[in-house]
C-alpha positions in Angstrom: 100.9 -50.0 -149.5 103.5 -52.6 -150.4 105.9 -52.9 -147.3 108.7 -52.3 -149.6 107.7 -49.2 -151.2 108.2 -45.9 -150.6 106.8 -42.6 -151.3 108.2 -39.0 -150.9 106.7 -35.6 -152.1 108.0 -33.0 -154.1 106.1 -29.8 -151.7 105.0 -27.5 -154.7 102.0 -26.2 -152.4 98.7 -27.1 -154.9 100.9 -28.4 -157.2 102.8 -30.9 -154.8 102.7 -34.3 -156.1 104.1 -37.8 -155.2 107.2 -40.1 -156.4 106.5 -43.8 -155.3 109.0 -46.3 -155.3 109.3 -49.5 -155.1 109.3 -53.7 -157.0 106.3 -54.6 -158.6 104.3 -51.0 -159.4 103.8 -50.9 -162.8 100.5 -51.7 -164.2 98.8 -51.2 -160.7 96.0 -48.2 -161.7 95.7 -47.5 -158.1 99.4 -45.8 -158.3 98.3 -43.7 -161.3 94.4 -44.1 -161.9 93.8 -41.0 -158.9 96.4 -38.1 -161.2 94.4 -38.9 -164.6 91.1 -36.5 -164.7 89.9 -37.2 -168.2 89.7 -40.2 -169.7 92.1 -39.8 -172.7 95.3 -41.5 -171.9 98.3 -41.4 -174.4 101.4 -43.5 -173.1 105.0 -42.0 -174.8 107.6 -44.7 -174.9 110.5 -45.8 -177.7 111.3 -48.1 -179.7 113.4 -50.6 -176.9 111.4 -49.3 -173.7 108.0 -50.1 -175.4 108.3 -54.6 -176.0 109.2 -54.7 -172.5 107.1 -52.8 -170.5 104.3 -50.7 -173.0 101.5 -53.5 -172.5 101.9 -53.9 -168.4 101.6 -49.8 -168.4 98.8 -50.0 -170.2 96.9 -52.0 -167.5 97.2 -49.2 -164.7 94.8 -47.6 -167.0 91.7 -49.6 -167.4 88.5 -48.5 -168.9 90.0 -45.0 -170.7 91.1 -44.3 -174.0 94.5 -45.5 -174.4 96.7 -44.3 -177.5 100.5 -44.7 -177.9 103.2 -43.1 -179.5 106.5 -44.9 -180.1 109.6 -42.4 -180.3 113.1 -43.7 -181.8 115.8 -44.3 -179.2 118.8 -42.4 -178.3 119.4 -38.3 -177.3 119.8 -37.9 -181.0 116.2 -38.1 -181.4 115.8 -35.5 -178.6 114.5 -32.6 -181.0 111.4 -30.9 -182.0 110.8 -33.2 -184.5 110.4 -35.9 -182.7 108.3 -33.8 -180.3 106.4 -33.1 -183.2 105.7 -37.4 -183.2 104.0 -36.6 -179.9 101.8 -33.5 -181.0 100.4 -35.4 -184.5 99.4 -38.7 -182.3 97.5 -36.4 -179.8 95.9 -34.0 -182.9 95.6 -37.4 -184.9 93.4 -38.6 -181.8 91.8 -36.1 -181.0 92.8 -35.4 -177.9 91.5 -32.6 -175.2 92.6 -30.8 -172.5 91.9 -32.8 -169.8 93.8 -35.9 -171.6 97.1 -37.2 -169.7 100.3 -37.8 -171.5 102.5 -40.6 -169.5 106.3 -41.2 -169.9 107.3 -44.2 -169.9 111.2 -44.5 -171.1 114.5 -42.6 -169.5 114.9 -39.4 -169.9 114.5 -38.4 -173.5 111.2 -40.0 -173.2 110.1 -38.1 -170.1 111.6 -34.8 -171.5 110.1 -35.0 -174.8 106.8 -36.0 -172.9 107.0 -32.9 -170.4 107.4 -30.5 -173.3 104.7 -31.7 -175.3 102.4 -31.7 -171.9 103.6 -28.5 -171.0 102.6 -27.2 -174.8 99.6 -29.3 -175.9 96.5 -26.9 -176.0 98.7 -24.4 -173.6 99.3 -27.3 -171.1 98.0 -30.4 -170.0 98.6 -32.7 -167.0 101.4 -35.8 -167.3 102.9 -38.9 -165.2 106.1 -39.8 -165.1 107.4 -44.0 -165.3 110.7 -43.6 -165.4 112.3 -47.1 -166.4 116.4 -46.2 -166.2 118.2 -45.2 -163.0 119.4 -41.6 -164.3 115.3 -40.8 -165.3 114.3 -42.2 -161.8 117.1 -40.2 -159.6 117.0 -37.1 -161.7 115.2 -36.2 -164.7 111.8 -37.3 -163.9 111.8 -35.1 -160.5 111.2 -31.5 -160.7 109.8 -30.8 -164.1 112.5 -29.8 -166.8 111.5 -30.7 -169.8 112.9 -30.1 -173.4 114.7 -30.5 -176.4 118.2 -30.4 -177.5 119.2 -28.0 -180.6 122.4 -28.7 -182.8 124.1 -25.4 -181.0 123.4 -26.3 -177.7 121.7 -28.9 -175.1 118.1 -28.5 -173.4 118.0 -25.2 -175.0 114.1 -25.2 -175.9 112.3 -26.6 -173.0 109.8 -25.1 -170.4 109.2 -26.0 -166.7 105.9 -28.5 -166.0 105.6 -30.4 -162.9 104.5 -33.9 -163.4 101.0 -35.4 -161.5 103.0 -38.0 -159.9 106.5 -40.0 -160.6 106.0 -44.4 -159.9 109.1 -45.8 -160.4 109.2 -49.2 -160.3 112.7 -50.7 -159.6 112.3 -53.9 -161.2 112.7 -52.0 -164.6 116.1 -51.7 -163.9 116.6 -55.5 -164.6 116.4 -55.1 -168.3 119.6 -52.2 -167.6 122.2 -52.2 -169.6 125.6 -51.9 -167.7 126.6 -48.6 -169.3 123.3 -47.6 -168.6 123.3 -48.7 -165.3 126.7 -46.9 -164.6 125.2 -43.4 -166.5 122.7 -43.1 -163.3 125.3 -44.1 -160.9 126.6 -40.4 -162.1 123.8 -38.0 -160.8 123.5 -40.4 -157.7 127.1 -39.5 -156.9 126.3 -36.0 -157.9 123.5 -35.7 -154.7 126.4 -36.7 -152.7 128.9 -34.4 -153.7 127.0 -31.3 -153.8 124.9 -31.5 -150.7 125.2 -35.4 -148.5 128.7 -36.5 -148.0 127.3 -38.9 -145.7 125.5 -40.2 -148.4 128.7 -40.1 -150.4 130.4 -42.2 -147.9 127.7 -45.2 -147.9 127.9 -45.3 -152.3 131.9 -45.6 -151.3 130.3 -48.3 -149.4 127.7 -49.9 -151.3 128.9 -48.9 -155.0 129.5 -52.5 -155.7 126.1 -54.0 -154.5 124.4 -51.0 -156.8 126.4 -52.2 -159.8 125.4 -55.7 -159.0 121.3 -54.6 -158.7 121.3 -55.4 -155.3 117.6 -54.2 -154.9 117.9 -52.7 -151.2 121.3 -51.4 -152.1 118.9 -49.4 -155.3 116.0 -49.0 -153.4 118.1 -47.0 -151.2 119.8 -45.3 -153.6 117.1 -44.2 -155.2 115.3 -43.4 -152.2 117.8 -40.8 -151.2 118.7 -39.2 -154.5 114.6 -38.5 -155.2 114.7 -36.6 -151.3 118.1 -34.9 -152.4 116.3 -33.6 -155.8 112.7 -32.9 -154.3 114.2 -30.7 -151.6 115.9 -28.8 -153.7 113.0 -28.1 -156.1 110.5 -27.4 -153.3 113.1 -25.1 -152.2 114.0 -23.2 -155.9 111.6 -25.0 -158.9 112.5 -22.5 -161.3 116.8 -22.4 -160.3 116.9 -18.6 -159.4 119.5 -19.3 -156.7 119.7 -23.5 -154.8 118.7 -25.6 -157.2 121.6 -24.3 -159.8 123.6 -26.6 -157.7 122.1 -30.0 -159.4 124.0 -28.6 -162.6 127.5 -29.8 -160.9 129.8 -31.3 -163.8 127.0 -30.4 -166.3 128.4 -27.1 -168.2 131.3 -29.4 -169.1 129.4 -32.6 -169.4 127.1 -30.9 -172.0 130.1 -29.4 -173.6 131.2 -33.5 -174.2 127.6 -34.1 -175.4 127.4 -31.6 -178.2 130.8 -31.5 -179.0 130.6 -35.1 -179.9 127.2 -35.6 -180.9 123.9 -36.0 -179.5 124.3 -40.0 -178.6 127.6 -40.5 -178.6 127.9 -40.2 -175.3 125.4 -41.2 -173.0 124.9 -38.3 -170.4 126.0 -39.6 -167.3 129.1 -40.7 -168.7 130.1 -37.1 -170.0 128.7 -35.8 -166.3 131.1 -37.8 -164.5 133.6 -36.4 -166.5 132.5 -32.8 -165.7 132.4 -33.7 -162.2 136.0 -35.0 -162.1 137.0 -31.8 -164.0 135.0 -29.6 -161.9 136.7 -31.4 -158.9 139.9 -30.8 -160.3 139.4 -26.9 -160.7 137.7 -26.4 -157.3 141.1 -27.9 -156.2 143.1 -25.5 -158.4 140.9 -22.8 -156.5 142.0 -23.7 -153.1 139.2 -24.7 -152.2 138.9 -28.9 -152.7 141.8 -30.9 -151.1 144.2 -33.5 -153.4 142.3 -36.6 -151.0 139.4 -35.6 -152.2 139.6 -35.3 -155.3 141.8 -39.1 -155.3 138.3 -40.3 -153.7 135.9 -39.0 -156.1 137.8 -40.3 -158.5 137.8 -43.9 -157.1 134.4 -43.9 -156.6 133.6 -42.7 -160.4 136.2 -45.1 -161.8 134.2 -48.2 -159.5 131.1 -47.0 -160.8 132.4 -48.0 -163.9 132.2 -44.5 -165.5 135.0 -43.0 -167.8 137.6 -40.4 -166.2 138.9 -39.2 -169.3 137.6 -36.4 -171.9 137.5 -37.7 -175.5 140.8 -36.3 -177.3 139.2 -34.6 -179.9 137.9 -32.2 -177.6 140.8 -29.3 -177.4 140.6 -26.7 -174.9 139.2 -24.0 -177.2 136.7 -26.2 -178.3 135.6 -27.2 -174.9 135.8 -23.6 -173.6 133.4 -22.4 -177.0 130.7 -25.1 -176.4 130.5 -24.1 -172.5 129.7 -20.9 -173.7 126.6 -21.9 -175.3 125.6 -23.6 -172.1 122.4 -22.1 -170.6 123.9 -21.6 -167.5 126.2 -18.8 -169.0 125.2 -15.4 -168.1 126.1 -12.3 -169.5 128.7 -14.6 -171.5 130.5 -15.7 -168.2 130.6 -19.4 -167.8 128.6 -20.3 -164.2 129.9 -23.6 -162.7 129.5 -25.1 -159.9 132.5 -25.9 -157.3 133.4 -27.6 -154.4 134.5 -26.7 -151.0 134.6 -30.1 -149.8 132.9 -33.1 -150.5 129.3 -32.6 -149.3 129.3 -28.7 -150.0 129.0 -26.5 -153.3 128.2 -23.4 -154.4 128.3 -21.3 -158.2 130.8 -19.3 -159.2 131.5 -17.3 -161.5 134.2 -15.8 -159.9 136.8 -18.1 -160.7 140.0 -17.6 -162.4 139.5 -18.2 -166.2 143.2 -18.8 -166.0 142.9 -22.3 -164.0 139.9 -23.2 -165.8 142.3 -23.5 -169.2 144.7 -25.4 -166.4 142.3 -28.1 -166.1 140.8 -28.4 -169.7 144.8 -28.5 -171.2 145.8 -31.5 -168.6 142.6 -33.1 -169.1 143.4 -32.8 -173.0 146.1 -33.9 -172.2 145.9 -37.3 -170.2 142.8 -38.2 -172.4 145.5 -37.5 -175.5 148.0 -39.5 -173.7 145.3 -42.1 -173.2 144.3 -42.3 -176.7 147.8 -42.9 -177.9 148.8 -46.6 -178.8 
């Protein structure tokens, strides 16, 4: 094993599998070659992942039947048909049920992959190579997959566990900044709900991360996979802990469908739900102003937005976070903040400081906006 690398396990009892990190992985088949059991191999990618890295993943996998499919780019192309790209490549190819089906893209890619997995023939086993930081922190650990529908994001999905995650940090090289910055927002989010020490070091290190200092990401990385695999090993299918990775999400999915599937990329509009979130666990009493000052400071150095688009009222914002699969019974379930390093869901709230904090965000993000 490379000195460098790392590997941590995601404890699903027969069904616990591996996430190894680390520089130089891709392409090596001993990191993959042991989780493939047949030998048809069909490698998912898109249109800007696939020149850069689609040939070196193919080399992990010698001597099988390799096929590919090449999906457009962007979480507007996260629907069923595009997952129906994946089905007519695998029926086109004839493949069986012992094939494999890898990721290799962010997380549309390995969402769109771990649905088709999880539905091809009734199920069939998958690998995830996550190649952006917000795929290799969060969405490739723990086995959501799905699609987005015009009413309402990651409505159609199913949970399937992945045979193992490699995520090869040198990947992130080809990052764009805003990118970059998107993943940034669910490695804060490990902090805030569950690690403030881990909060304080990204206060810390913040700007090495932005600069792809590869320790400082190693690191990173490192942490928010233990954060996530915890917490699934712990609740896989969110009957009660894991709800807590879903901090700033009802709103940030609000941002996403309200604008557009792709307007926004989706760690940008979680930040924002994080801040907001922030700001009503405060108007609970149960978040104090400091805090609040320093997650703000930390999003704004991460370079992530801190304001909600102005064409979002507050009666449009409140009618998209209805939608939200978290809603039960129709009541909205968010998650707050006691302090920085502690969470919990509520849906106990008061609806009436909820409006409090969607009007004065509407209303600095208006004031913003304004020439």
């Amino acid at each position: 094993m490379p000195q460098s690398m790392k590997t941590l396990t995601v404890a699903l009892d027969e069904r616990s599998y591996p996430i190894h990190i680390g520089r130089g992985l891709l392409g090596k088949p001993e990191w993959v070659l042991p989780h493939v059991h047949g030998q048809q191999v069909m490698i998912v990618s898109n249109e800007t992942v696939a020149p850069l890295y689609l040939a070196q993943a193919r080399a992990a996998f010698p001597e099988l039947t390799v096929e590919t499919v090449i999906l457009p780019d962007g979480e507007q192309f996260k629907t069923l048909d595009t997952l129906n790209l994946v089905f007519s490549a695998l029926l086109e190819h004839r493949f069986d049920r012992q094939c494999t089906l890898v990721a290799l893209g962010g997380g549309v890619v390995g969402d769109i992959t771990g649905f088709a997995a999880a539905s091809y023939q009734r199920g069939v086993n998958f690998i995830q190579i996550p190649t952006t930081l917000l795929s290799q922190v969060d969405s490739s650990v723990g086995g959501k997959t799905g699609v987005n529908h015009p009413l309402g994001k990651n409505m159609i999905g199913a949970f399937h566990q992945p045979q193992c995650v490699l995520i090869d940090t040198e990947t992130l090289n080809t990052l764009e900044d805003n990118q970059l910055s998107a993943g940034l927002a669910e490695v804060i989010k490990y902090g805030l709900i569950d690690d403030a020490e881990f909060f304080g070091w990204l206060e810390q290190h913040c700007d090495e991360l932005r600069q792809r200092q590869p320790e400082a990401l190693a690191e990173a990385i490192k942490r928010s996979c233990q954060n996530k695999a915890d917490v699934v090993a712990a609740d896989e299918k969110e009957t009660g802990r894991r709800a807590l990775l879903n901090f700033g999400h009802t709103f940030g999915h609000a941002i996403e469908s309200g604008m557009g599937y792709g307007s926004w990329l989706h760690g940008e509009a979680v930040a924002i739900g994080m801040l907001m979130a922030a700001d009503l666990s405060r108007r609970e009493g149960e978040l104090d102003t400091g805090q609040v000052e320093r997650i703000h400071a930390l999003l704004k150095k991460a370079g992530l937005p801190t304001h909600t688009p102005s064409a979002l009222d507050p009666e449009r914002f409140l009618e998209l976070m209805a939608v939200d699969k978290k809603a039960l019974a129709g009541k909205i379930r968010l998650v707050l903040l006691t302090s920085i390093g502690a969470s919990h869901v509520s849906d106990n709230y008061n609806p009436q400081l909820l409006r409090k904090t969607l009007d004065e965000f509407h209303r600095t993000s208006t004031a913003a906006a304004t020439p």
